[in-house]
C-alpha positions as CSV (number, residue, x, y, z in Angstrom):
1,X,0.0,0.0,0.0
2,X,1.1,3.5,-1.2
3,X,1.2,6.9,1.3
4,X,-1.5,9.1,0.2
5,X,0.0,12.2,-1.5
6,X,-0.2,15.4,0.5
7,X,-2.0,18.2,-0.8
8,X,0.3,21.5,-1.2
9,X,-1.1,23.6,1.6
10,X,-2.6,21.1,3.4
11,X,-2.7,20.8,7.2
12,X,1.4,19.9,6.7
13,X,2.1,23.2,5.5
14,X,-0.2,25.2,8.5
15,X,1.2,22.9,10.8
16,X,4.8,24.1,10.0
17,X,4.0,27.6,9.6
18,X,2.0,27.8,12.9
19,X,5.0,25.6,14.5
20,X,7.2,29.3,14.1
21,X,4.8,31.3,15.5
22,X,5.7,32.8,19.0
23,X,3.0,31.7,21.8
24,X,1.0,35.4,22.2
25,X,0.6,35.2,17.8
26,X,-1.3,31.9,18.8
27,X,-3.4,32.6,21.4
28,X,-4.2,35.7,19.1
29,X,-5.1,33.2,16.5
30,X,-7.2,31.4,18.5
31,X,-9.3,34.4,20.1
32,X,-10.2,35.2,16.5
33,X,-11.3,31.9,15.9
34,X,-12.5,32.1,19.0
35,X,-15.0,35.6,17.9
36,X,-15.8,34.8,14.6
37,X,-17.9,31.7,15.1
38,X,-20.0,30.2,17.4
39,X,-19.1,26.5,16.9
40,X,-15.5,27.7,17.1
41,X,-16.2,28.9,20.8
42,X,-17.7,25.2,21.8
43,X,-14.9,23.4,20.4
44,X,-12.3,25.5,22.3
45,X,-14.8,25.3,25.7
46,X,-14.8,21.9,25.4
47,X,-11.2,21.1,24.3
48,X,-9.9,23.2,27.1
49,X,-12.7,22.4,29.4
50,X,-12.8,25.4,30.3
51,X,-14.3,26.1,33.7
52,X,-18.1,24.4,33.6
53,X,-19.0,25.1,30.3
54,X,-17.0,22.5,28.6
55,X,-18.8,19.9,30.1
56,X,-22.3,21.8,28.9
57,X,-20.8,21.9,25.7
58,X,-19.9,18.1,25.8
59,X,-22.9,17.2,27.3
60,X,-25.0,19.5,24.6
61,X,-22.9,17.3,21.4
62,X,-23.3,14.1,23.1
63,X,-27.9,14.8,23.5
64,X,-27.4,15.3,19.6
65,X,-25.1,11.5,19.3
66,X,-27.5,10.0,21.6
67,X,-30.9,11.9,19.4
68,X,-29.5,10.4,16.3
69,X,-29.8,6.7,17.3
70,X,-32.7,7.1,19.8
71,X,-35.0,9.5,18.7
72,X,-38.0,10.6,20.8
């Protein structure tokens, strides 16, 4: 079996890029991400469990999972 290909700026090349960036560029980076989408916000609550609300956030994703295969 062959390695897929990688894709010219794919997630290799923003991985190296970000890799340079000086710690207050990220956390810059992230509170952009952070502003500009709502979704954005529950993955970083959730991933950083920050405070209570990641575990709302988790718990809010995991009704949907559960929804899916049980439905009312």
């Amino acid at each position: 079996m062959t390695n897929a290909t990688k894709k010219p700026g794919g997630w290799s090349a923003v991985r190296q890029q970000l890799a340079a960036w000086e710690k207050p560029a990220l956390l810059v980076l992230l509170e952009d991400l952070y502003e500009a989408a709502g979704g954005n916000r529950d993955f970083i609550h959730a991933r950083s469990k920050a405070g209570e609300c990641g575990g709302e956030v988790l718990e809010k994703y995991r009704g949907k999972i559960v929804e899916q295969f049980f439905p009312a």
